[in-house]
KETOR-957496 format. One record per atom (N, C-alpha, C, O): residue number from 1; atom name; x, y, z. Coordinates in Angstrom, 2 decimals. Example, Ala and Ser with C-alpha at 12.3 -4.5 7.8 and 13.67 -1.06 7.14 Angstrom:
<nuvexs>
NUVEX  num  atome        X        Y        Z
NUVEX    1      N    13.19    -5.69     7.80
NUVEX    1     CA    12.30    -4.50     7.80
NUVEX    1      C    13.20    -3.30     7.80
NUVEX    1      O    14.24    -3.32     8.46
NUVEX    2      N    12.85    -2.25     7.08
NUVEX    2     CA    13.67    -1.06     7.14
NUVEX    2      C    12.90     0.03     7.87
NUVEX    2      O    13.41     1.14     8.04
</nuvexs>
This chain:
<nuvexs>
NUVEX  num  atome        X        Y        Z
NUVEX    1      N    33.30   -27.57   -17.23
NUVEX    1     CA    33.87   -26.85   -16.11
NUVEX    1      C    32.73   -26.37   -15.22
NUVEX    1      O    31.64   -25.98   -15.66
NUVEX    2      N    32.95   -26.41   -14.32
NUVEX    2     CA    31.97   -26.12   -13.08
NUVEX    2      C    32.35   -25.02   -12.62
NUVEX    2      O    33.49   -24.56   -12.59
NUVEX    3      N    31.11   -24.45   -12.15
NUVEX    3     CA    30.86   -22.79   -12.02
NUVEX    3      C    31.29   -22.71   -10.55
NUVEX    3      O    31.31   -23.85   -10.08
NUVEX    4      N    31.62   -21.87    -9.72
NUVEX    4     CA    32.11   -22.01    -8.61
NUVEX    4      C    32.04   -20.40    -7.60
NUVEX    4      O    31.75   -19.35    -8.17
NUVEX    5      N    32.22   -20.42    -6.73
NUVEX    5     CA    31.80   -19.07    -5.97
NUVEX    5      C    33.27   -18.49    -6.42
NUVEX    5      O    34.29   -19.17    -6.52
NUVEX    6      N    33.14   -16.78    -6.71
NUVEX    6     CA    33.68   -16.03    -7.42
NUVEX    6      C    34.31   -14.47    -6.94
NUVEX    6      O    35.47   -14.06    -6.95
NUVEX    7      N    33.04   -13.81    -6.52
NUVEX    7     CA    33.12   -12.90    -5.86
NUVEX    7      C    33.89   -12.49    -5.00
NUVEX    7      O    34.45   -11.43    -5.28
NUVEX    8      N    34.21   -13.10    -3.71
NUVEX    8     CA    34.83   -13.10    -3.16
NUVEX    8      C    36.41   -13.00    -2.72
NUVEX    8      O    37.13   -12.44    -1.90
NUVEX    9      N    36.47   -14.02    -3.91
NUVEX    9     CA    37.76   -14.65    -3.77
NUVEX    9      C    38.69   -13.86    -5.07
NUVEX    9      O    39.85   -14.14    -5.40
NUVEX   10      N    37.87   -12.88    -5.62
NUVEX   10     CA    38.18   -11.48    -6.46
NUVEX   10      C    38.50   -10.82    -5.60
NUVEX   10      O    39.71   -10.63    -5.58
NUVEX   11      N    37.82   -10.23    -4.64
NUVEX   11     CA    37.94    -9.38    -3.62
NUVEX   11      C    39.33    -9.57    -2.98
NUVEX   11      O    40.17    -8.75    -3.34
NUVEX   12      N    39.70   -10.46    -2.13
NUVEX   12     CA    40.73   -11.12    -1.59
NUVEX   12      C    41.58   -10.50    -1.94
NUVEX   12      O    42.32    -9.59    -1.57
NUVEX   13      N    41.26   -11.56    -3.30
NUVEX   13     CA    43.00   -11.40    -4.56
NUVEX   13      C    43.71   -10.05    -4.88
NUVEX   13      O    44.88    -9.71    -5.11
NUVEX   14      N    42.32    -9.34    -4.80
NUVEX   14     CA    42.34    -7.74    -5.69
NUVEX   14      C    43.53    -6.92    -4.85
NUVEX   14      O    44.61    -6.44    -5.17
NUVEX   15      N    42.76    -7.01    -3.55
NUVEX   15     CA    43.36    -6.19    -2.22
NUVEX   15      C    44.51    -6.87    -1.90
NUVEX   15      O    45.28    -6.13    -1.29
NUVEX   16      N    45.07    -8.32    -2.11
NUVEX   16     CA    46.23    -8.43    -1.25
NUVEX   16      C    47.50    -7.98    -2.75
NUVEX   16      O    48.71    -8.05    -2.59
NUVEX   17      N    46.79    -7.52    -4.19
NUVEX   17     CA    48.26    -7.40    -5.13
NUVEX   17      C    47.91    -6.00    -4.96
NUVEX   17      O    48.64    -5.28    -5.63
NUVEX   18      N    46.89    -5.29    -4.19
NUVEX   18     CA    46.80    -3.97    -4.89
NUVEX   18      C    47.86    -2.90    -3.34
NUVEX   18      O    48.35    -1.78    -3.40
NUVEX   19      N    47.84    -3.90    -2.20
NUVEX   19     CA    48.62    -3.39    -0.87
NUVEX   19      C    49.92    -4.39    -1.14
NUVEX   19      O    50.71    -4.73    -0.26
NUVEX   20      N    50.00    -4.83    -2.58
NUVEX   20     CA    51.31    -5.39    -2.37
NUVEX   20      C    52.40    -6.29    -1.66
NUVEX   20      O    53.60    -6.07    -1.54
NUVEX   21      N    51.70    -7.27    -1.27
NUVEX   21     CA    51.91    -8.43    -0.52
NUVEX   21      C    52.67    -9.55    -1.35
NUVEX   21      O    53.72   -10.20    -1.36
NUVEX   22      N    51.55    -9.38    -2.02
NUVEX   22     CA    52.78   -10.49    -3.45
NUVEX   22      C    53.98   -10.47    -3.43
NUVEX   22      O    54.64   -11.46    -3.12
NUVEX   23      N    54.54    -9.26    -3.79
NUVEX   23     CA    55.56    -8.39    -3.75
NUVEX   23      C    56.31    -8.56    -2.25
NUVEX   23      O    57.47    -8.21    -2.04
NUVEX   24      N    55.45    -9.14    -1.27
NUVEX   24     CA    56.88    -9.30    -0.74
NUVEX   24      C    57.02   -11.06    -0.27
NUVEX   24      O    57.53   -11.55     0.74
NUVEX   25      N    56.40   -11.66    -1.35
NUVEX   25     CA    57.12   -13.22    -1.29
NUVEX   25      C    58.67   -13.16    -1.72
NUVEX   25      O    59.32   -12.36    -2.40
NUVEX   26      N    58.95   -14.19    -1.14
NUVEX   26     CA    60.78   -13.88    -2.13
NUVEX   26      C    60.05   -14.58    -3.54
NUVEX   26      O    58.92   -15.01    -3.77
NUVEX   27      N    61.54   -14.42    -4.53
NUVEX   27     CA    60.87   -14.60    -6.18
NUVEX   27      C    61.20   -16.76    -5.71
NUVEX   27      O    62.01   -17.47    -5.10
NUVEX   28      N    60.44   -16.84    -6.20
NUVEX   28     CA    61.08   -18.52    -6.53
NUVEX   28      C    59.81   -19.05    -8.13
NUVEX   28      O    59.04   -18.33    -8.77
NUVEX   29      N    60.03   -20.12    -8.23
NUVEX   29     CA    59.71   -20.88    -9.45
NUVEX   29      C    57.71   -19.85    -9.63
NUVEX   29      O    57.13   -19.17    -8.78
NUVEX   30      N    57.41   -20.10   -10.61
NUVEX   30     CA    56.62   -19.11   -10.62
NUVEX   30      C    54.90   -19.91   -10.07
NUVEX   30      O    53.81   -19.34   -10.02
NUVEX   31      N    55.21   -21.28    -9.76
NUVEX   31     CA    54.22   -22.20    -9.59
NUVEX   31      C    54.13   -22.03    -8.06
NUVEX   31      O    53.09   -21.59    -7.57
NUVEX   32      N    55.20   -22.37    -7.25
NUVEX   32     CA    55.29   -21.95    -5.79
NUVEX   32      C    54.70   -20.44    -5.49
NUVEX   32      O    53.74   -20.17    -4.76
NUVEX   33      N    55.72   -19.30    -6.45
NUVEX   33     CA    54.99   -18.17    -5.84
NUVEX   33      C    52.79   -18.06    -5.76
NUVEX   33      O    51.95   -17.60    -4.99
NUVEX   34      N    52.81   -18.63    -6.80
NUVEX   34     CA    51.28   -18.48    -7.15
NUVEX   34      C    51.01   -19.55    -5.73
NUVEX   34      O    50.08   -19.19    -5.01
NUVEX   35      N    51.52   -20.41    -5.45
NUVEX   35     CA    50.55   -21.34    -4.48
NUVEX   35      C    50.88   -20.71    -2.85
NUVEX   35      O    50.10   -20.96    -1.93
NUVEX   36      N    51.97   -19.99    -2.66
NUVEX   36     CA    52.03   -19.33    -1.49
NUVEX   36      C    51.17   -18.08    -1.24
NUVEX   36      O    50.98   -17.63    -0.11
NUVEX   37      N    50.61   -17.51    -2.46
NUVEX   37     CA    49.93   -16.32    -2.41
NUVEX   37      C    48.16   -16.75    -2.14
NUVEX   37      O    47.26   -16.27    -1.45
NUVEX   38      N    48.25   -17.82    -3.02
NUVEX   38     CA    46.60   -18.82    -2.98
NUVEX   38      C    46.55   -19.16    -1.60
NUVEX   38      O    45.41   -19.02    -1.18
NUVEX   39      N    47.58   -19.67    -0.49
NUVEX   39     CA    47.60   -20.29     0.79
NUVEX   39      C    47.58   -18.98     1.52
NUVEX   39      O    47.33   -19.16     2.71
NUVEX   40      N    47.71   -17.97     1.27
NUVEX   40     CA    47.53   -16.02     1.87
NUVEX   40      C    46.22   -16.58     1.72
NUVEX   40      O    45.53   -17.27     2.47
NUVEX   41      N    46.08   -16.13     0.62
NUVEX   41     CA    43.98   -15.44     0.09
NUVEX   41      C    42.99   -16.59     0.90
NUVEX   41      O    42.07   -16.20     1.63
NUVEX   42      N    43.25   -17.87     0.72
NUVEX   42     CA    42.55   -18.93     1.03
NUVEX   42      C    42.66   -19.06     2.69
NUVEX   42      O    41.88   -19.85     3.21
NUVEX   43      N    43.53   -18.36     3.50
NUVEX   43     CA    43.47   -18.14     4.64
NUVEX   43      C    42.60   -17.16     4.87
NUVEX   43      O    41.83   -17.69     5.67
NUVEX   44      N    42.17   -15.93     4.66
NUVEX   44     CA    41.17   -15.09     4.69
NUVEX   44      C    39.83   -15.40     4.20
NUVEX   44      O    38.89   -15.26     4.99
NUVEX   45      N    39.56   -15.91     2.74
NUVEX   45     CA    38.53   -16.30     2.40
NUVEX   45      C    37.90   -17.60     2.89
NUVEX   45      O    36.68   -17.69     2.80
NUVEX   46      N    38.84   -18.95     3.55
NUVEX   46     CA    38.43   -20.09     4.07
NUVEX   46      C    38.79   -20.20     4.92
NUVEX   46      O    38.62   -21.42     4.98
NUVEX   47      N    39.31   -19.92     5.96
NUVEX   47     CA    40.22   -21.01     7.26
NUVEX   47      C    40.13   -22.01     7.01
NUVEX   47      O    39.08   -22.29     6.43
NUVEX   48      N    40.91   -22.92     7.21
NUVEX   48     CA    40.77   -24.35     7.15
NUVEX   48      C    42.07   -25.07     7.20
NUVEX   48      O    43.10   -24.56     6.76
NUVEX   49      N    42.02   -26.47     7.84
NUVEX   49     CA    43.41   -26.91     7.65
NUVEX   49      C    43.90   -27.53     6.97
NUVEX   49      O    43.11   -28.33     6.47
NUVEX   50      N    45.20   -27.67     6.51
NUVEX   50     CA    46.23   -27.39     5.17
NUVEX   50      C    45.41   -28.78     4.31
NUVEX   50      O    45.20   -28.59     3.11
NUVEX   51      N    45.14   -29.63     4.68
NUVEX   51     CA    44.31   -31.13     3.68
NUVEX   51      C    43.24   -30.17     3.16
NUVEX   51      O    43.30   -29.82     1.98
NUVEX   52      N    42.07   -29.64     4.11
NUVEX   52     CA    41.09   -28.82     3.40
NUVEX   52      C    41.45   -27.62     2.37
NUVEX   52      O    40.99   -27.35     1.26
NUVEX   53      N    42.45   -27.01     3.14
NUVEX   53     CA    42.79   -25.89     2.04
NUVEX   53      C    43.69   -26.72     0.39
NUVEX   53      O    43.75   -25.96    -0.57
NUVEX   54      N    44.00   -27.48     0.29
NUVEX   54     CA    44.66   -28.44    -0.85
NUVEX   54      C    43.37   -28.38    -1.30
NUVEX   54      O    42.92   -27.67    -2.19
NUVEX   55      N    42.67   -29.42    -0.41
NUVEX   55     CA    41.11   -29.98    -1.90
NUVEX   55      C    40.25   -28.69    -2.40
NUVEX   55      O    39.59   -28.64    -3.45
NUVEX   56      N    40.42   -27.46    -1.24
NUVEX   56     CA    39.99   -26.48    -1.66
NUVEX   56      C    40.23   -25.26    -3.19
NUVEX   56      O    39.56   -24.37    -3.70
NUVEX   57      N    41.31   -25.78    -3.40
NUVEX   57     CA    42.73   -25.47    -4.62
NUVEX   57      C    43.07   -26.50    -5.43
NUVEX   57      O    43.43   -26.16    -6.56
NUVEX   58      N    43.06   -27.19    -5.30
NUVEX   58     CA    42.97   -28.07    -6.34
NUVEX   58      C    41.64   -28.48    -7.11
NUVEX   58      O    40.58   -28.84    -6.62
NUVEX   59      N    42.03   -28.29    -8.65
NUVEX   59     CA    41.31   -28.27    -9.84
NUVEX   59      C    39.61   -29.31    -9.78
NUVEX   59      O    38.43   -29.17   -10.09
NUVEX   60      N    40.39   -30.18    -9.25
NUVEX   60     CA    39.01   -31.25    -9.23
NUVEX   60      C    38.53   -31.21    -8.24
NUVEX   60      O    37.41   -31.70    -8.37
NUVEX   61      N    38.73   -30.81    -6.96
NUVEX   61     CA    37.76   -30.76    -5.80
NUVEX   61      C    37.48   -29.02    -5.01
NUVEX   61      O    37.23   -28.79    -3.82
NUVEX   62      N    37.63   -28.04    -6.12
NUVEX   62     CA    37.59   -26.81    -5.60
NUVEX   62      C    36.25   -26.40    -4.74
NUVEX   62      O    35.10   -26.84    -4.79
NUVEX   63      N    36.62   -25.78    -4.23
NUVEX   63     CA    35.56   -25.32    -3.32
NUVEX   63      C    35.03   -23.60    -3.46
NUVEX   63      O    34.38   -22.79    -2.79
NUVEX   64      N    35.74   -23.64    -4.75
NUVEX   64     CA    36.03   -21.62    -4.80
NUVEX   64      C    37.01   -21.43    -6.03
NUVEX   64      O    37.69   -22.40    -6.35
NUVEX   65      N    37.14   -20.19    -6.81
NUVEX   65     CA    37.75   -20.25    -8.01
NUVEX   65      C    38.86   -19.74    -7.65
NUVEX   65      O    39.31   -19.11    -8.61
NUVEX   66      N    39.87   -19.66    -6.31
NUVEX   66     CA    41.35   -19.04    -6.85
NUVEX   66      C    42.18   -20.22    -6.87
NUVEX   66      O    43.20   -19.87    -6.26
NUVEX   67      N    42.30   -21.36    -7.21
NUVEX   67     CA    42.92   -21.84    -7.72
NUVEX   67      C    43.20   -21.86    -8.92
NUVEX   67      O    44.34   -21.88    -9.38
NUVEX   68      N    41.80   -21.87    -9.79
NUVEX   68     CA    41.34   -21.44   -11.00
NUVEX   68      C    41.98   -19.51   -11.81
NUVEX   68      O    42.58   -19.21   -12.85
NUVEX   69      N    41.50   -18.79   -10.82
NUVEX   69     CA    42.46   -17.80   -11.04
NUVEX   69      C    43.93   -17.55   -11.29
NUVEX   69      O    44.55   -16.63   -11.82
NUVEX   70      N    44.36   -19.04   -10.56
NUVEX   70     CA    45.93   -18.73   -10.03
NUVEX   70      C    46.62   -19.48   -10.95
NUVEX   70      O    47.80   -19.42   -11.31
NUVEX   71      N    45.56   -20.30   -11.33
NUVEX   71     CA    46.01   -21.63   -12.55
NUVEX   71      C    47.04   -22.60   -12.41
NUVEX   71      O    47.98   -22.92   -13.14
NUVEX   72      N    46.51   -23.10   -10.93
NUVEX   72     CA    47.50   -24.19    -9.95
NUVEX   72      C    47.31   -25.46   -10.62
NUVEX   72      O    48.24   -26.25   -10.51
NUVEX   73      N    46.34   -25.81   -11.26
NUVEX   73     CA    45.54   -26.99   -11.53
NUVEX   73      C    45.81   -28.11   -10.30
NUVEX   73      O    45.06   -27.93    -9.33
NUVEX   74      N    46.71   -29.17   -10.18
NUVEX   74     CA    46.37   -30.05    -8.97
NUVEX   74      C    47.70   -29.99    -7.91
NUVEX   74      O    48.90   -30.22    -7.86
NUVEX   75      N    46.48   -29.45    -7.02
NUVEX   75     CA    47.47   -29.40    -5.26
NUVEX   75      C    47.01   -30.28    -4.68
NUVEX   75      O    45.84   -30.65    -4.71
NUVEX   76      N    48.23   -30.89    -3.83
NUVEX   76     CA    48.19   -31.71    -3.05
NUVEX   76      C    48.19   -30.97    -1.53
NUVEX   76      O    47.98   -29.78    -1.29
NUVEX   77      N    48.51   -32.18    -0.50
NUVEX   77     CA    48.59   -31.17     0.55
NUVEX   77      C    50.30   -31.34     0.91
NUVEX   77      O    50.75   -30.57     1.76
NUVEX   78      N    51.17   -32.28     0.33
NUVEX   78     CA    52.75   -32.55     0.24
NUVEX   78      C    52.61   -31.06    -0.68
NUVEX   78      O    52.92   -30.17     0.11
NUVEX   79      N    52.26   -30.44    -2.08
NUVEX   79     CA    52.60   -28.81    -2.53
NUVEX   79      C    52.47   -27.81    -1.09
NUVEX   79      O    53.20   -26.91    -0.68
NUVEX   80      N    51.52   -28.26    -0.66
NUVEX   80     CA    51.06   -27.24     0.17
NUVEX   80      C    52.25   -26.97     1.63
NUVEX   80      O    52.46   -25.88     2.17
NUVEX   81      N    52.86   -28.25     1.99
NUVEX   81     CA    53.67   -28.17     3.12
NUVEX   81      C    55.06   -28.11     2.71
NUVEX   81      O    56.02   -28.02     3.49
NUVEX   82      N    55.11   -28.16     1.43
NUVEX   82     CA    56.37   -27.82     0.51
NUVEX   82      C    56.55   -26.33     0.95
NUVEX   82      O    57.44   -25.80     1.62
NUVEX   83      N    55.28   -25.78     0.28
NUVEX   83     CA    55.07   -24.29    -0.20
NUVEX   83      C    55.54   -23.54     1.60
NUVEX   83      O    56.41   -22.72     1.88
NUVEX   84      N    54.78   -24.09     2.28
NUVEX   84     CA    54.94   -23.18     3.60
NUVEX   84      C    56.64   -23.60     4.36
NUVEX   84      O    57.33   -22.64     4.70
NUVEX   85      N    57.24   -25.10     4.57
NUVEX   85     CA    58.47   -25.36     4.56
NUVEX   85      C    59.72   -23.95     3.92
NUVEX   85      O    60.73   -23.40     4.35
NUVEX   86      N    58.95   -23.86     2.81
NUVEX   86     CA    59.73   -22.66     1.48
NUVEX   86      C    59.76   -21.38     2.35
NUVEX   86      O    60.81   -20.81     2.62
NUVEX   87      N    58.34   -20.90     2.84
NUVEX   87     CA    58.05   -19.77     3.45
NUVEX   87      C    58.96   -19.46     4.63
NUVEX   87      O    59.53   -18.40     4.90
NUVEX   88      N    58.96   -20.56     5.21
NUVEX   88     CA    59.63   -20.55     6.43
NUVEX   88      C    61.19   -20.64     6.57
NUVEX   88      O    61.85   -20.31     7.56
NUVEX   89      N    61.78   -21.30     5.04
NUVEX   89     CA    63.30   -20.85     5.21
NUVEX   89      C    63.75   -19.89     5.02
NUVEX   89      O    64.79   -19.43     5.49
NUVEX   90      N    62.71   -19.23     3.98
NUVEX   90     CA    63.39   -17.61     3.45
NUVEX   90      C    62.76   -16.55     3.97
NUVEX   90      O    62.38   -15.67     3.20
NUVEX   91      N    62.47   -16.41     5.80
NUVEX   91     CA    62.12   -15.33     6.07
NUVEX   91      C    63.42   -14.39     6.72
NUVEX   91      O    64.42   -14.57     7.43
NUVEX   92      N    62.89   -13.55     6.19
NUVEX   92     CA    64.46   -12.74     6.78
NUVEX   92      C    64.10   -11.79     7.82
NUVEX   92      O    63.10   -11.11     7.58
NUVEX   93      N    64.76   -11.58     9.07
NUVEX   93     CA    64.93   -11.28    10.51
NUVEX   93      C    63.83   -10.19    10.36
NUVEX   93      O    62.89   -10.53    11.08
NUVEX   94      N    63.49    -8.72     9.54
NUVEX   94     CA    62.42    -7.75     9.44
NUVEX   94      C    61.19    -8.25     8.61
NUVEX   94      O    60.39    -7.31     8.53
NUVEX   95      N    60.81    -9.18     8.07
NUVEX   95     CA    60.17    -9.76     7.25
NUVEX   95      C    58.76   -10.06     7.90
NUVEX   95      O    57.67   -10.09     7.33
NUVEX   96      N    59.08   -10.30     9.34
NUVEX   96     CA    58.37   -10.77    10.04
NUVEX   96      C    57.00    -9.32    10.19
NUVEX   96      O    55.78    -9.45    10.18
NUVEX   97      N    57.73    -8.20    10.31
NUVEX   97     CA    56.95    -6.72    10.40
NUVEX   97      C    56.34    -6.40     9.56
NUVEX   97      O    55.35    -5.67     9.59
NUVEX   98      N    57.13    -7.16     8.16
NUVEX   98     CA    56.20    -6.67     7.05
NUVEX   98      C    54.93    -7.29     7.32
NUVEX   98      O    53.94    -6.73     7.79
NUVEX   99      N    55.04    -8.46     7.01
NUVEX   99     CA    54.32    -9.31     6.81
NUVEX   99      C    52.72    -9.06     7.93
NUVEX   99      O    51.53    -8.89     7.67
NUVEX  100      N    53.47    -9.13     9.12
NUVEX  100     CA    51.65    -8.65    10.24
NUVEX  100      C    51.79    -7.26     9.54
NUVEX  100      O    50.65    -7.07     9.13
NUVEX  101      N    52.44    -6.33     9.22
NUVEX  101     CA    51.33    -4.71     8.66
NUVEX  101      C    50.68    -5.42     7.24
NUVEX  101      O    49.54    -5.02     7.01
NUVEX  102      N    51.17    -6.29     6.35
NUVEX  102     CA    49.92    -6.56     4.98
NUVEX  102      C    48.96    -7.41     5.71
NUVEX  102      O    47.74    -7.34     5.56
NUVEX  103      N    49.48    -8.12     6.40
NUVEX  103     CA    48.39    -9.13     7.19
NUVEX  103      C    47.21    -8.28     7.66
NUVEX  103      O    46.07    -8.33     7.20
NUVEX  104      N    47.73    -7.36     8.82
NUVEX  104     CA    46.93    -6.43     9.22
NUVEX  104      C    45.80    -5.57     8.40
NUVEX  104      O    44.71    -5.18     8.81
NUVEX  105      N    46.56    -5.36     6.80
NUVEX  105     CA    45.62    -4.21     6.11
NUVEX  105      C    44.46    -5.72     5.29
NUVEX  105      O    43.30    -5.61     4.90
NUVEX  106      N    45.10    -6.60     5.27
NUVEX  106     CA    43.97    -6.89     4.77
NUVEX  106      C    42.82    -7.76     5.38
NUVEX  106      O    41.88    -8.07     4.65
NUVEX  107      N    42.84    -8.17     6.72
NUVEX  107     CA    42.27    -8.59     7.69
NUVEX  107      C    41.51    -7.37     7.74
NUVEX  107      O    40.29    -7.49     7.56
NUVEX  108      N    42.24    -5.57     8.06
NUVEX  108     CA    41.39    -4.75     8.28
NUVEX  108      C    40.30    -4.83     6.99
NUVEX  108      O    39.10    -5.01     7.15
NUVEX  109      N    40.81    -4.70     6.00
NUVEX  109     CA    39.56    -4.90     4.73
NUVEX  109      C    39.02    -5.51     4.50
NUVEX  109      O    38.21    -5.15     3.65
NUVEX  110      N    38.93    -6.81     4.93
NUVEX  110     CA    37.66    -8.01     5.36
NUVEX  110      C    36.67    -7.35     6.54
NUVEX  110      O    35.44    -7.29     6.50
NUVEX  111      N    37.37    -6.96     7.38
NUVEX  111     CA    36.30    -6.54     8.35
NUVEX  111      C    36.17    -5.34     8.42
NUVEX  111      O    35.85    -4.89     9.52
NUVEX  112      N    36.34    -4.60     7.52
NUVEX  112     CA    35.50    -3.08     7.14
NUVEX  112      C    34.77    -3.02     5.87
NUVEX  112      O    34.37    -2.01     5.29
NUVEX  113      N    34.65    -4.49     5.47
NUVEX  113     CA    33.34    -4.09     4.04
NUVEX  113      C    32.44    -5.35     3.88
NUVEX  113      O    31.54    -5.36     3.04
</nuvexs>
């Protein structure tokens, strides 16, 4: 197993379950929730677009350990447009408010430390 950048992507993770964001995915299969929350964190910790963010999460071509954290083992980028397709049917009409205030707190906590 290959050692991989770490730090960071602790950080991320820490702050988006500790302001409770997780918490507001809807519940679905427990493999989706983990890869919609990895496609959160991996938006803050990488930008990149959805092919890069896949090889970035997936087991054999990681670029960073929250896939490894999340214990996705192999994403594609068809999981990945699954996963956001998913996002996008089950948002409900106030969802939208939540979502920019966790967005907001943790964008603010990237760029206040």
């Amino acid at each position: 197993m290959q050692a991989r950048p770490d730090g960071h992507v602790q950080a991320v993770l820490g702050t988006v379950r500790r302001i409770g964001l997780d918490r507001l995915l809807p519940r679905a299969a427990a493999r989706r929730q983990r890869l919609a929350e990895a496609l959160i964190v991996a938006r803050v910790i990488e930008p990149a677009a959805k092919l890069a963010t896949a090889r970035g999460l997936d087991a054999e071509t990681a670029s960073h350990s929250l896939g490894q954290h999340l214990e996705l083992g192999k994403v594609g980028v068809n999981d990945v447009y699954a996963t956001l397709d998913w996002l996008g049917a089950r948002r409900s009409p106030g969802s939208r408010r939540d979502w920019r205030a966790a967005t907001f707190r943790v964008a603010h906590w990237c760029c206040t430390t």
